[in-house]
Biopython code that builds the backbone (N, CA, C, O; Angstrom):
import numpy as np
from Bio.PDB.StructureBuilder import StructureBuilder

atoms = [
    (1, "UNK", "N", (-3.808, 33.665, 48.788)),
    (1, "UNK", "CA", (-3.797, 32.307, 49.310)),
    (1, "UNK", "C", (-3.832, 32.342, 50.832)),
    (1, "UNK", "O", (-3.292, 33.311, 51.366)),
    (2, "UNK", "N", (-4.369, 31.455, 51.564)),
    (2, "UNK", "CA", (-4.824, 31.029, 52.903)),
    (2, "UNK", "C", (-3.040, 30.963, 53.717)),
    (2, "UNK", "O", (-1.996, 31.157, 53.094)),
    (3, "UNK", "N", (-3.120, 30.714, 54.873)),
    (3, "UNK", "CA", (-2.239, 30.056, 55.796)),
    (3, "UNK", "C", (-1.727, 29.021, 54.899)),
    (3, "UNK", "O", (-0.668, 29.314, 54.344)),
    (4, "UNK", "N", (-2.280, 27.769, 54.603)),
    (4, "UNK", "CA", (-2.445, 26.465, 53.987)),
    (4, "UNK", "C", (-2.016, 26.811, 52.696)),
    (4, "UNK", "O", (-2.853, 26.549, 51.832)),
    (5, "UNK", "N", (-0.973, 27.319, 52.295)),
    (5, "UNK", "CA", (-0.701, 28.035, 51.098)),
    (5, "UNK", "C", (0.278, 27.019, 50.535)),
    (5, "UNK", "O", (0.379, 26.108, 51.356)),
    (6, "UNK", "N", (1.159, 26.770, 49.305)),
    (6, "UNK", "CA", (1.915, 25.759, 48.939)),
    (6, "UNK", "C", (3.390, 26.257, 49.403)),
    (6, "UNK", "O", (3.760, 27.391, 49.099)),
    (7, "UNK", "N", (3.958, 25.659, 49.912)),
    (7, "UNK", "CA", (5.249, 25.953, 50.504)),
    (7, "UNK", "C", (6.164, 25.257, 48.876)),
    (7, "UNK", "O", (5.750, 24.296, 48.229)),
    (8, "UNK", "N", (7.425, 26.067, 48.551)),
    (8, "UNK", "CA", (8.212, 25.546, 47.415)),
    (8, "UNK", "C", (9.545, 25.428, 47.864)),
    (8, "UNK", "O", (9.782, 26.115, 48.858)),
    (9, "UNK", "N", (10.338, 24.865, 47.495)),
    (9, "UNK", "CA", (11.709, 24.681, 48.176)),
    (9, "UNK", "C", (12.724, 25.193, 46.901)),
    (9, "UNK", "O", (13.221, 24.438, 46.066)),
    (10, "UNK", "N", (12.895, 26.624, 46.966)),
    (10, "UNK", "CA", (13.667, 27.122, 45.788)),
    (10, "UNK", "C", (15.299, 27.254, 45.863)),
    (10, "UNK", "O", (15.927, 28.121, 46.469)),
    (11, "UNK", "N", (15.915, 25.978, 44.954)),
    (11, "UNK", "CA", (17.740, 25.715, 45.143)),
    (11, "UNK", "C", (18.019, 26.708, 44.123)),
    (11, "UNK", "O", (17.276, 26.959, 43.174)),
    (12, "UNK", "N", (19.103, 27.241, 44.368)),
    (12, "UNK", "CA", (20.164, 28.187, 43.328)),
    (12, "UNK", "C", (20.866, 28.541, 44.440)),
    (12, "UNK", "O", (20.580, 28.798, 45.609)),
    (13, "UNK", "N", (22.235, 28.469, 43.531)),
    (13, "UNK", "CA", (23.479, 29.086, 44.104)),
    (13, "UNK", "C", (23.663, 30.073, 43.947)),
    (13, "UNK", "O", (24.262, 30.500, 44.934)),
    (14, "UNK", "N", (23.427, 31.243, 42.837)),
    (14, "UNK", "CA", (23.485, 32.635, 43.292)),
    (14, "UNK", "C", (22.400, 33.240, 44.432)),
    (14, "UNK", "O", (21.193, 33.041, 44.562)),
    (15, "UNK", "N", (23.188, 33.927, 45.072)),
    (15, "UNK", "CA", (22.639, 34.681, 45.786)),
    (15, "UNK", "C", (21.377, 35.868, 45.603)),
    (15, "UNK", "O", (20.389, 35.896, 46.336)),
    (16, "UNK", "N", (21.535, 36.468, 44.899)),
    (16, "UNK", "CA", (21.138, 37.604, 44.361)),
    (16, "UNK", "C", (19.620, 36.564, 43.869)),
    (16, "UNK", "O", (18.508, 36.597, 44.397)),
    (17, "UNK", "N", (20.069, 35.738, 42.747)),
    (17, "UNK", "CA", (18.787, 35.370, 41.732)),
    (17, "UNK", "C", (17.840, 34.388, 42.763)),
    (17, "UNK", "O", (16.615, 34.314, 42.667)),
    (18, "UNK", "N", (18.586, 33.720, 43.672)),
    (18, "UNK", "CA", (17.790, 33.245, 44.829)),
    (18, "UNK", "C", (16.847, 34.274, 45.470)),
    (18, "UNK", "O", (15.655, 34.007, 45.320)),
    (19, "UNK", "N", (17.003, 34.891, 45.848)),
    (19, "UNK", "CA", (16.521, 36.265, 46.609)),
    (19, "UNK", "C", (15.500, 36.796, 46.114)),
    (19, "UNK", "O", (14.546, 37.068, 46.842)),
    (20, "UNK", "N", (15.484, 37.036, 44.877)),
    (20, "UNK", "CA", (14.926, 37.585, 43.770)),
    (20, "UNK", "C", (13.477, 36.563, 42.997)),
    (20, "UNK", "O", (12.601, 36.669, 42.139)),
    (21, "UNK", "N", (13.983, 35.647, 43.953)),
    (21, "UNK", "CA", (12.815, 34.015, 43.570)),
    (21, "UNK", "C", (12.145, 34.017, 44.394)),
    (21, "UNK", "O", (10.940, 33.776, 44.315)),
    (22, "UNK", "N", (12.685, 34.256, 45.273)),
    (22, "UNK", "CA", (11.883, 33.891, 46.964)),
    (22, "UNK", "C", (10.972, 35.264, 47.004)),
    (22, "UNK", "O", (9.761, 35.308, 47.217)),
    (23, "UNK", "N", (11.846, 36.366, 46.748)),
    (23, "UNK", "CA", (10.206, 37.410, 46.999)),
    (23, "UNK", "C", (9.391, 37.553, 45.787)),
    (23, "UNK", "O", (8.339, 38.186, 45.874)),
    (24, "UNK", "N", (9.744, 37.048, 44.683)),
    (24, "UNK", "CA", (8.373, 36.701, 44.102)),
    (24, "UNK", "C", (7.603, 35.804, 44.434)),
    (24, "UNK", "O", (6.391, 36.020, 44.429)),
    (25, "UNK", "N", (8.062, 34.718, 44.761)),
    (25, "UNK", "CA", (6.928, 33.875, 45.611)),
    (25, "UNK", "C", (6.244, 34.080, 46.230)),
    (25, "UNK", "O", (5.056, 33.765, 46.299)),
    (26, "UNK", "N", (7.127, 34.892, 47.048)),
    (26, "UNK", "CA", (6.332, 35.396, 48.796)),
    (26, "UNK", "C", (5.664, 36.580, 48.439)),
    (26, "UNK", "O", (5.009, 37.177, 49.293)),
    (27, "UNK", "N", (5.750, 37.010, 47.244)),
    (27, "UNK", "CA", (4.689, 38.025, 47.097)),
    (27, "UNK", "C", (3.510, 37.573, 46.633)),
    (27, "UNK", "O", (2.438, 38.177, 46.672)),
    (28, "UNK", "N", (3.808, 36.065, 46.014)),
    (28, "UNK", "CA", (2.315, 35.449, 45.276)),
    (28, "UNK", "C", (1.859, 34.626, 46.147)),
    (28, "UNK", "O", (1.435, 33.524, 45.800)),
    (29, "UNK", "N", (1.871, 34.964, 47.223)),
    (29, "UNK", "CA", (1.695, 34.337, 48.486)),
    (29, "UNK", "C", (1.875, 33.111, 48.975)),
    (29, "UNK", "O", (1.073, 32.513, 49.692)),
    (30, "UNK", "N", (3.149, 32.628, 48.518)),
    (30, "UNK", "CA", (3.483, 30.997, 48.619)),
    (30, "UNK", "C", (4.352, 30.690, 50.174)),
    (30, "UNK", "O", (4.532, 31.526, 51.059)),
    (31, "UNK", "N", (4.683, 29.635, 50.177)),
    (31, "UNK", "CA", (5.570, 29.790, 51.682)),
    (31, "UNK", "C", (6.808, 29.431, 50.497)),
    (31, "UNK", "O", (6.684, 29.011, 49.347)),
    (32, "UNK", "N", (7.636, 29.668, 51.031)),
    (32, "UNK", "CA", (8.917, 29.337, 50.421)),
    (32, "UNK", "C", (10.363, 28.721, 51.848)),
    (32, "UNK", "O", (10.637, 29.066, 52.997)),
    (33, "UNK", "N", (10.800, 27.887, 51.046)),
    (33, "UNK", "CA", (12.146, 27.420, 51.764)),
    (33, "UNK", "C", (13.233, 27.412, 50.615)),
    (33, "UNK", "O", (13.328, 27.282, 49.395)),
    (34, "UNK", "N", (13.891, 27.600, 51.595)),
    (34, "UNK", "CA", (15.343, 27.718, 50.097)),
    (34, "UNK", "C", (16.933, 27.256, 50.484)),
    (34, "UNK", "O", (17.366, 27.238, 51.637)),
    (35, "UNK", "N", (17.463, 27.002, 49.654)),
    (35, "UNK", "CA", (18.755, 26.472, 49.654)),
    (35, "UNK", "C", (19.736, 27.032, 48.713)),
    (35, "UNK", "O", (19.336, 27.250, 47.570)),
    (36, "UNK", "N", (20.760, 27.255, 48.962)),
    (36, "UNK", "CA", (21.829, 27.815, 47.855)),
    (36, "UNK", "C", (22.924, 25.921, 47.364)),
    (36, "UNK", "O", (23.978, 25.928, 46.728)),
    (37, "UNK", "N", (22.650, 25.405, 47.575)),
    (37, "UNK", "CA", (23.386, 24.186, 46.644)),
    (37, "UNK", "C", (22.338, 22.936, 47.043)),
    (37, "UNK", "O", (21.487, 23.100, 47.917)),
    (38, "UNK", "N", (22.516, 21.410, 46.163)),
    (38, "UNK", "CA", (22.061, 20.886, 46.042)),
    (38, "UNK", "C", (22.105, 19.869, 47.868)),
    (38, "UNK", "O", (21.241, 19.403, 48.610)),
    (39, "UNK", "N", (23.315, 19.933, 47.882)),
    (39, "UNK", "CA", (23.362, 19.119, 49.867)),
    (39, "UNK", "C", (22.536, 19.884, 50.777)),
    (39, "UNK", "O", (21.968, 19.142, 51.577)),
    (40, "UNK", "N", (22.181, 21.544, 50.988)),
    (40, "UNK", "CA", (21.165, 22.095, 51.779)),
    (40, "UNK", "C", (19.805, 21.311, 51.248)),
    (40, "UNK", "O", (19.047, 20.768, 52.051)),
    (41, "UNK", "N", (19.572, 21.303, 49.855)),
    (41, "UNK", "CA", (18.121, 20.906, 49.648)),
    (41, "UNK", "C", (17.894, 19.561, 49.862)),
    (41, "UNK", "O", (16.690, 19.347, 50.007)),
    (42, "UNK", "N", (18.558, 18.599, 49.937)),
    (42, "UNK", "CA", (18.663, 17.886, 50.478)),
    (42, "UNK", "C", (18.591, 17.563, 51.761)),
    (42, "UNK", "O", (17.735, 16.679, 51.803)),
    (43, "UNK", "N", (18.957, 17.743, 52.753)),
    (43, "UNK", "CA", (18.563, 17.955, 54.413)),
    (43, "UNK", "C", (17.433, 18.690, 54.051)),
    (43, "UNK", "O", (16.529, 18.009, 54.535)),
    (44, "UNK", "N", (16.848, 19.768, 53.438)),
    (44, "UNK", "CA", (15.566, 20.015, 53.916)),
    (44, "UNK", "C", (14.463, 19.108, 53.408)),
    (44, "UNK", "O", (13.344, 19.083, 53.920)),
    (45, "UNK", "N", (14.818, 18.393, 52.416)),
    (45, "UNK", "CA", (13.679, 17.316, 51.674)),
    (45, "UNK", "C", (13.869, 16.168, 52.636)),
    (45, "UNK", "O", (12.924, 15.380, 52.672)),
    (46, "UNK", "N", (14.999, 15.886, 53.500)),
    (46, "UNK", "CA", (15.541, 14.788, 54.398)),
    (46, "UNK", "C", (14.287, 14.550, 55.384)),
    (46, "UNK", "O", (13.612, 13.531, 55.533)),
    (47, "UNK", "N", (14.183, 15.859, 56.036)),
    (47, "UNK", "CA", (13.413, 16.780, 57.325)),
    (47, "UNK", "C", (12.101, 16.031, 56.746)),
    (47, "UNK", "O", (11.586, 16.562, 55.762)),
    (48, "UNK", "N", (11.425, 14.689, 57.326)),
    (48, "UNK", "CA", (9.769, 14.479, 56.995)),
    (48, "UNK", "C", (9.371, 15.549, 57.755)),
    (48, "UNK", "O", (8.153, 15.509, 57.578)),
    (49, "UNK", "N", (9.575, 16.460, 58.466)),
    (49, "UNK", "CA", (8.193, 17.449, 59.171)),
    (49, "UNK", "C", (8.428, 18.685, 57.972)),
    (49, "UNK", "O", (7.633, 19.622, 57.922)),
    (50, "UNK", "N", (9.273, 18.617, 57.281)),
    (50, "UNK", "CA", (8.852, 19.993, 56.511)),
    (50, "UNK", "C", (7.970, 19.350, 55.358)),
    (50, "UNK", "O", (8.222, 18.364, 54.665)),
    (51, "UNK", "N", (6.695, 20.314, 55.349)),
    (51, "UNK", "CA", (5.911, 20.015, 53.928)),
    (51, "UNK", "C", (6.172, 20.797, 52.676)),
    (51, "UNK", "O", (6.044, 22.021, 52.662)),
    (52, "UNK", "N", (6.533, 20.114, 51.636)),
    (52, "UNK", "CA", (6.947, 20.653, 50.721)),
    (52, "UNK", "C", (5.995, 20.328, 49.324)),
    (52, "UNK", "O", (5.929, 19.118, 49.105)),
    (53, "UNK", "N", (5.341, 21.076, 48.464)),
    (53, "UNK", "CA", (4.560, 20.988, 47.175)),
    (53, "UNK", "C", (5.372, 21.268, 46.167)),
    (53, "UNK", "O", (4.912, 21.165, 45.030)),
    (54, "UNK", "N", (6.443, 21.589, 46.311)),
    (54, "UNK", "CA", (7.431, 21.963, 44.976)),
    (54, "UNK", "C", (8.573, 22.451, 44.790)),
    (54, "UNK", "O", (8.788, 23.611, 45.141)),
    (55, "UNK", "N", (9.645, 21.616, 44.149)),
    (55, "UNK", "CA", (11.038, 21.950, 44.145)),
    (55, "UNK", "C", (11.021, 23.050, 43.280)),
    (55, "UNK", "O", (10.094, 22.906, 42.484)),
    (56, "UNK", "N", (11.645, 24.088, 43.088)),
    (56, "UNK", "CA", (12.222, 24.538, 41.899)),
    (56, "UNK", "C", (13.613, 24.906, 42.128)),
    (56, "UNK", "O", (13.974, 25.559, 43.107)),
    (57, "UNK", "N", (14.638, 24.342, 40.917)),
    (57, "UNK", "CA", (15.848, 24.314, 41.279)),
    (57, "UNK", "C", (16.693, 24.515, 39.788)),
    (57, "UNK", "O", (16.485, 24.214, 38.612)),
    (58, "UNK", "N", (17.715, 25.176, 40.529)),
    (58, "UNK", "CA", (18.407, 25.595, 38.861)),
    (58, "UNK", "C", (19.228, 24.744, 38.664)),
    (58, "UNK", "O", (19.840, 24.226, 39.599)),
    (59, "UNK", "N", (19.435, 24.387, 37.305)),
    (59, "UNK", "CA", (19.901, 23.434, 36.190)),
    (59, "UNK", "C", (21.370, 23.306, 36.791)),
    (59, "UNK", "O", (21.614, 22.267, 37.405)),
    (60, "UNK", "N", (22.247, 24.146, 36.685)),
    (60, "UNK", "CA", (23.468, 24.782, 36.800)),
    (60, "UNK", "C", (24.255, 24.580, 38.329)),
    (60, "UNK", "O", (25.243, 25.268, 38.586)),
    (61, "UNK", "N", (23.825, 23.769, 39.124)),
    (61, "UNK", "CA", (24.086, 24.052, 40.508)),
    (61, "UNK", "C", (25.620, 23.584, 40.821)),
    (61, "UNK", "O", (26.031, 22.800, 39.966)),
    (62, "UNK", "N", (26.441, 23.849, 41.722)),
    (62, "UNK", "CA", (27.764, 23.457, 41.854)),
    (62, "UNK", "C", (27.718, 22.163, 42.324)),
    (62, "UNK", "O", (26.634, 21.699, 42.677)),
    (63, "UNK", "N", (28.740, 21.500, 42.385)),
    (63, "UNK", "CA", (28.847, 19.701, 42.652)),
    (63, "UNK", "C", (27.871, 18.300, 41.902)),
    (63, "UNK", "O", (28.060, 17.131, 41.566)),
    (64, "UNK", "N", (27.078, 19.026, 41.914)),
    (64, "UNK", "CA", (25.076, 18.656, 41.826)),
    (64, "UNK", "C", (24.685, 19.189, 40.691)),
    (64, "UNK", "O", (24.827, 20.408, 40.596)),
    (65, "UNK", "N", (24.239, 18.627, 39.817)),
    (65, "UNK", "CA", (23.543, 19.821, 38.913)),
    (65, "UNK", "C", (22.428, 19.676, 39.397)),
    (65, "UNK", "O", (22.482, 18.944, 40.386)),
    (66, "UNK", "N", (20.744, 20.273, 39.010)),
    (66, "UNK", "CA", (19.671, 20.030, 39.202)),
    (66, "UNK", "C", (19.562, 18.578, 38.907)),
    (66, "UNK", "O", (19.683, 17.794, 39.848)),
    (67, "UNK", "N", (19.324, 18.086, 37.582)),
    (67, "UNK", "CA", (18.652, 16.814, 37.410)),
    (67, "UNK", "C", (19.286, 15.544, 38.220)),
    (67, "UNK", "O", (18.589, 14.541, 38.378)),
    (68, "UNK", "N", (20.478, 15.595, 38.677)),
    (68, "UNK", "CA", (21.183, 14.438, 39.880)),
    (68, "UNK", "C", (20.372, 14.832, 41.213)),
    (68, "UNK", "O", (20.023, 14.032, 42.081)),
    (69, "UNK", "N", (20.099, 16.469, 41.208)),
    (69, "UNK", "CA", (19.450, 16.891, 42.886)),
    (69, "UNK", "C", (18.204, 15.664, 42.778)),
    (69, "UNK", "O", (18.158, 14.610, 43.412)),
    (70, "UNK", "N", (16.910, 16.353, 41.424)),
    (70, "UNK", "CA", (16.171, 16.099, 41.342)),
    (70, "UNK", "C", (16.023, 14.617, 41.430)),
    (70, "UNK", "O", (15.283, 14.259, 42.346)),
    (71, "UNK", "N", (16.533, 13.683, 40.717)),
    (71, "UNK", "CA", (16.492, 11.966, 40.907)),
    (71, "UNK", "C", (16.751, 11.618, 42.611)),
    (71, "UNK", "O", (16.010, 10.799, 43.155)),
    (72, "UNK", "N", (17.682, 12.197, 43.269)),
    (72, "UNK", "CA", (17.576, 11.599, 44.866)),
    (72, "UNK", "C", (16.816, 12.656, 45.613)),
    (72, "UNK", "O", (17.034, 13.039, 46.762)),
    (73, "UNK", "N", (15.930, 13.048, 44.817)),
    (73, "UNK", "CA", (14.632, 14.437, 45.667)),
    (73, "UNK", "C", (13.947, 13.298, 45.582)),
    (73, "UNK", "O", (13.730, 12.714, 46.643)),
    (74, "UNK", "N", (13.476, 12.746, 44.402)),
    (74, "UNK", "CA", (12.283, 11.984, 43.815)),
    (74, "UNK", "C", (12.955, 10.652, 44.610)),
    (74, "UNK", "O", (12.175, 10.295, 45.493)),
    (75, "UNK", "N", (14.218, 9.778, 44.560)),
    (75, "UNK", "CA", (13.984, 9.043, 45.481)),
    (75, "UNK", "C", (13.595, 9.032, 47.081)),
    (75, "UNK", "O", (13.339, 8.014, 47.723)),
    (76, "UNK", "N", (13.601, 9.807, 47.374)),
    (76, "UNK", "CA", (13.220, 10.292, 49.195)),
    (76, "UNK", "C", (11.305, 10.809, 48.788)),
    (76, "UNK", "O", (10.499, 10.584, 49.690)),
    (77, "UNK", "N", (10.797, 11.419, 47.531)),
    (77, "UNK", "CA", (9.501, 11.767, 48.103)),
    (77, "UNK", "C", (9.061, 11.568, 46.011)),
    (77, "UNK", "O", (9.319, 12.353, 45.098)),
    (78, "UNK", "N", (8.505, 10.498, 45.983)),
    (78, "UNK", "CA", (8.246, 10.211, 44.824)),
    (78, "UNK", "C", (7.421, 11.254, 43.946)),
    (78, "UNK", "O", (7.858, 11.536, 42.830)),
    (79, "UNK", "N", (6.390, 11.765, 44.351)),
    (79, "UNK", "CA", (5.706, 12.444, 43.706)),
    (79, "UNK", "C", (5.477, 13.397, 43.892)),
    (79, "UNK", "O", (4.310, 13.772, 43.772)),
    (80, "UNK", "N", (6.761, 14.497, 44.386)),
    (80, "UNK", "CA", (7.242, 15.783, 44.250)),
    (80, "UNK", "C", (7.533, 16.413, 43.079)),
    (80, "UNK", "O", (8.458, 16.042, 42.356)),
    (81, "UNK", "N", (6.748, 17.433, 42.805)),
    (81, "UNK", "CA", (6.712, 18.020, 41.334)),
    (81, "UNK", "C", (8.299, 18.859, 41.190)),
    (81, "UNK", "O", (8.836, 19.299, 42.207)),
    (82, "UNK", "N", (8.869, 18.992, 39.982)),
    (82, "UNK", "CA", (9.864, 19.669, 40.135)),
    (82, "UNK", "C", (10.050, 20.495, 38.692)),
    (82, "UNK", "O", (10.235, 20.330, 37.487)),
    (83, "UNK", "N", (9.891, 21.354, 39.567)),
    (83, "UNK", "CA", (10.598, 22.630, 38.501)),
    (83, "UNK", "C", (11.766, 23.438, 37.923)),
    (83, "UNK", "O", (12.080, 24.602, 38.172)),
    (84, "UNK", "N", (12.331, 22.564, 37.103)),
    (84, "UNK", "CA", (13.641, 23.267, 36.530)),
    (84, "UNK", "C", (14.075, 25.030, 36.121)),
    (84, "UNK", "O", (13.546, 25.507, 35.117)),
    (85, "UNK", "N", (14.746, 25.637, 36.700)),
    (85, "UNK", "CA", (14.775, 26.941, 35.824)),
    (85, "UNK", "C", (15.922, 26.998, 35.319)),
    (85, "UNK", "O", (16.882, 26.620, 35.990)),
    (86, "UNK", "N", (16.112, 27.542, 33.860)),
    (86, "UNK", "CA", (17.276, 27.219, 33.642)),
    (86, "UNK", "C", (17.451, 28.585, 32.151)),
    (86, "UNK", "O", (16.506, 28.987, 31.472)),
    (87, "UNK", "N", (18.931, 29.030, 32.008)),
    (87, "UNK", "CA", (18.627, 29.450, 30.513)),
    (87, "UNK", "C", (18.928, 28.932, 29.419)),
    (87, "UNK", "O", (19.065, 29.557, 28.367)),
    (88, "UNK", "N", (19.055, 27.762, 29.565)),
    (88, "UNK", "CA", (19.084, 26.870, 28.138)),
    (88, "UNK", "C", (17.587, 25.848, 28.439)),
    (88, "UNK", "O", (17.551, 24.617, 28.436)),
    (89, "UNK", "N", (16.574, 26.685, 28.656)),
    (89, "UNK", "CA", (15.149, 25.464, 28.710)),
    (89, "UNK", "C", (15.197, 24.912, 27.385)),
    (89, "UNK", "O", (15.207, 23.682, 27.418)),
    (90, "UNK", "N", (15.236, 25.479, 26.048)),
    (90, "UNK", "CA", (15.048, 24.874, 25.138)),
    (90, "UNK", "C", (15.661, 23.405, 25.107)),
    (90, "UNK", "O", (15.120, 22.402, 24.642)),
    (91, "UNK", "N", (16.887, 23.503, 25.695)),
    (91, "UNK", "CA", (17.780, 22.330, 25.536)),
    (91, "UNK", "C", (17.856, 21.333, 26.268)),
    (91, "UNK", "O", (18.799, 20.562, 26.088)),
    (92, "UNK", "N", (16.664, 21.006, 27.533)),
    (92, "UNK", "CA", (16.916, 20.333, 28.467)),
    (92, "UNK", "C", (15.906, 19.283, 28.333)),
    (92, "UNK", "O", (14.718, 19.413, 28.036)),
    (93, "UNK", "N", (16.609, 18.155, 28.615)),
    (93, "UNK", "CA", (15.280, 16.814, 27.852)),
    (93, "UNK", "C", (14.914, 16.315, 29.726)),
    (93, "UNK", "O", (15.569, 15.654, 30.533)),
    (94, "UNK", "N", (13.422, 17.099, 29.828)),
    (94, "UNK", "CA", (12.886, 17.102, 31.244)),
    (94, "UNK", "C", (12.043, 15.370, 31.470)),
    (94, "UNK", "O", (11.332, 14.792, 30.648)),
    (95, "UNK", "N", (12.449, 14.899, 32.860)),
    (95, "UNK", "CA", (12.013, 13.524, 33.104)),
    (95, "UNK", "C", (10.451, 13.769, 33.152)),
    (95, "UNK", "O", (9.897, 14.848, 33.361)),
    (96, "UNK", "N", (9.898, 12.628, 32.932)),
    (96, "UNK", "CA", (8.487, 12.694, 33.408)),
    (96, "UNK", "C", (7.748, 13.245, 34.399)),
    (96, "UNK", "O", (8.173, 12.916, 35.506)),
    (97, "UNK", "N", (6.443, 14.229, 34.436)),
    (97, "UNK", "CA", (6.356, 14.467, 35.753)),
    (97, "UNK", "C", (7.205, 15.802, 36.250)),
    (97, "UNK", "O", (6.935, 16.514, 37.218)),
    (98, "UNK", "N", (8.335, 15.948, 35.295)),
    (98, "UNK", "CA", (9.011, 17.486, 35.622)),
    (98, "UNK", "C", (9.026, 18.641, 34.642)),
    (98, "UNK", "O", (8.650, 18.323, 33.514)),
    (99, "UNK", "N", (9.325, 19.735, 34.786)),
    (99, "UNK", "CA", (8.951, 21.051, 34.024)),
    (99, "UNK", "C", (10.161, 21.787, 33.942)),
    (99, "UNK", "O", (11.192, 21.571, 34.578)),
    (100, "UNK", "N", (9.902, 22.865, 32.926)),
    (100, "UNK", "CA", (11.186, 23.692, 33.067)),
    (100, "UNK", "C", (10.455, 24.639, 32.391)),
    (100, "UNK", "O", (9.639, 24.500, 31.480)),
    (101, "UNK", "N", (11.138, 26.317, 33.358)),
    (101, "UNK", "CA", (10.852, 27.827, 32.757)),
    (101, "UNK", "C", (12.317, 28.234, 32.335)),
    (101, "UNK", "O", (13.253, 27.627, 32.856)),
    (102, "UNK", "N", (12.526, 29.089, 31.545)),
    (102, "UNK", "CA", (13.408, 29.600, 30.977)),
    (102, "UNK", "C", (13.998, 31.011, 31.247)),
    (102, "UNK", "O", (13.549, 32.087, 30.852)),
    (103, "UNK", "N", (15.111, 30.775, 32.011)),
    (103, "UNK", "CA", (15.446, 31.944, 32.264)),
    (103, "UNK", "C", (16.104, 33.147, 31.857)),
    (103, "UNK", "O", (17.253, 32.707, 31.818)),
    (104, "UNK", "N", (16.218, 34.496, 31.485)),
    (104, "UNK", "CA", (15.129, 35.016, 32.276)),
    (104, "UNK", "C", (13.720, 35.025, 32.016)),
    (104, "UNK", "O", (13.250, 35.093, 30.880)),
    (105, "UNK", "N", (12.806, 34.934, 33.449)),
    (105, "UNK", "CA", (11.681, 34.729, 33.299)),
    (105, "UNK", "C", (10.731, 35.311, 34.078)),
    (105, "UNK", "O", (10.657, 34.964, 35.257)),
    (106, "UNK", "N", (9.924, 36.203, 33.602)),
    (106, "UNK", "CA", (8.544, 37.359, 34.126)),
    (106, "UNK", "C", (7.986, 36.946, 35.631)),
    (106, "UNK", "O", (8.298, 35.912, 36.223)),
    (107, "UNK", "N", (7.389, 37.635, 35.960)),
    (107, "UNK", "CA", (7.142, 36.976, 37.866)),
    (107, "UNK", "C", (5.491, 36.549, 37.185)),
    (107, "UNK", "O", (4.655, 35.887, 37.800)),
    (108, "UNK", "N", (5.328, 37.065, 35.918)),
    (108, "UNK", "CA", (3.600, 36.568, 35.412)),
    (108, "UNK", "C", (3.793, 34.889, 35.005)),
    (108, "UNK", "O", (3.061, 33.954, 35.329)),
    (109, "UNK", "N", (5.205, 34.866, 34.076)),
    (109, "UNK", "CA", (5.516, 33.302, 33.810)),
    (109, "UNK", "C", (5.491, 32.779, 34.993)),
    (109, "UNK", "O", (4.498, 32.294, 35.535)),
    (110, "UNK", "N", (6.496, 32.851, 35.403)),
    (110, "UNK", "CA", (6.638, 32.247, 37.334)),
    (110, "UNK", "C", (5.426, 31.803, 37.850)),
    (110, "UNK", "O", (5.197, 30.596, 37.936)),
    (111, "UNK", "N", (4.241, 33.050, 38.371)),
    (111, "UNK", "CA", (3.067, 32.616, 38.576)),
    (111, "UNK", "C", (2.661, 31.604, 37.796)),
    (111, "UNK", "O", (2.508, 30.551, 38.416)),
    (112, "UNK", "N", (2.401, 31.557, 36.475)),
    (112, "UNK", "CA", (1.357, 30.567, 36.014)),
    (112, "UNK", "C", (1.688, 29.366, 35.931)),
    (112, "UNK", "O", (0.991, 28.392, 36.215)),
    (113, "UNK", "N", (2.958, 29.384, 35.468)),
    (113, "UNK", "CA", (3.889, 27.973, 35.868)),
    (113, "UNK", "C", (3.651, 27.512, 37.206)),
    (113, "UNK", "O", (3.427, 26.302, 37.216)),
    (114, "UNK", "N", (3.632, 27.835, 37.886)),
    (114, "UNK", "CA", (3.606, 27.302, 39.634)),
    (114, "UNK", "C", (2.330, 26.856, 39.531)),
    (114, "UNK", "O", (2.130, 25.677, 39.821)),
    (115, "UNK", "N", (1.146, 27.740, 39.077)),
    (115, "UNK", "CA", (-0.263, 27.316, 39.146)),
    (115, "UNK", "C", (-0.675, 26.635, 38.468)),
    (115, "UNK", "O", (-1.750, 26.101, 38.741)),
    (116, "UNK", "N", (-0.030, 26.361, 37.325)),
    (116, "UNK", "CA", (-0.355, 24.856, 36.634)),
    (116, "UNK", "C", (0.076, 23.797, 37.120)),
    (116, "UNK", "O", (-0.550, 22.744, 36.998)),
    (117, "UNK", "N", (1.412, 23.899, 37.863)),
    (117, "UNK", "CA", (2.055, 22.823, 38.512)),
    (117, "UNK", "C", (1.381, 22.213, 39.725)),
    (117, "UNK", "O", (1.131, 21.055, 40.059)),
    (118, "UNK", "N", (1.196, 23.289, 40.213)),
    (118, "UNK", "CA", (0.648, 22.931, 41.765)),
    (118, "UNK", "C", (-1.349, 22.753, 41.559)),
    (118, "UNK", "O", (-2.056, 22.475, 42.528)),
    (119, "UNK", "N", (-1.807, 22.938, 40.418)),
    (119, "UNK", "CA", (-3.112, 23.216, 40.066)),
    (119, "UNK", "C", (-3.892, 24.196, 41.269)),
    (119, "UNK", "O", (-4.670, 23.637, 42.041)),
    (120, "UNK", "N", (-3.625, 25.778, 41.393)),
    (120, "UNK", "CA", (-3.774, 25.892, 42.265)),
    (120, "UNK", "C", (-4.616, 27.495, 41.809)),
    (120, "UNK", "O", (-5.099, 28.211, 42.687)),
]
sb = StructureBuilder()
sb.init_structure("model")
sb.init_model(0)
sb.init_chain("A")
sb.init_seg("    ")
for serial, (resi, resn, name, xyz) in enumerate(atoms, 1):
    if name == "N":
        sb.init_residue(resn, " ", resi, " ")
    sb.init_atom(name, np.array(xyz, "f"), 0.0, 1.0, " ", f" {name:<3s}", serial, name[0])
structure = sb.get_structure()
């Protein structure tokens, strides 16, 4: 991918599995921004100069779960795609317009998921 590549804004509170998200991204040549709880991703979705093509954020988050992040993501930027990761995907009844991978999950899933999301 170009300069002009899709930047993703990846929330999780572990450390480690954050880390572990971000350089697969950045190895599939995405830009990535990231946050460890749902109030960082927030100030960065706040920020109009950051461009952002895609949340992905885990289910599980402290204070916040994902789907409360996700509803005041989507109120600040309506038609921000969002990607749930979670390890109960089977069990999660996803809003319109949003997705979920199941964790754990292959950096090949990861890829294609993103590239269907982002049609890219």
């Amino acid at each position: 991918m170009s300069a002009t590549a899709p930047t993703i804004l990846v929330v999780e509170d572990d450390a480690i599995v954050r880390m572990l998200i971000v350089d697969v991204l950045e190895e599939l040549e995405f830009q990535v921004l990231e946050a460890a709880d749902a109030e960082e991703a927030l100030k960065v979705v706040e920020d109009s100069s950051k461009v952002i093509n895609l949340m992905m954020t885990d289910v599980g988050l402290p204070d916040m779960d994902g789907k409360q992040l996700a509803t005041k993501v989507r109120e600040l930027r309506a038609e921000l795609p969002i990607l749930f990761a979670s390890g109960y995907a089977d069990s999660i009844d996803v809003p319109e317009g949003m997705h979920v991978i199941g964790k754990p999950f292959s950096i090949d899933q990861l890829r294609d998921k993103v590239k269907v999301i982002l049609a890219v």
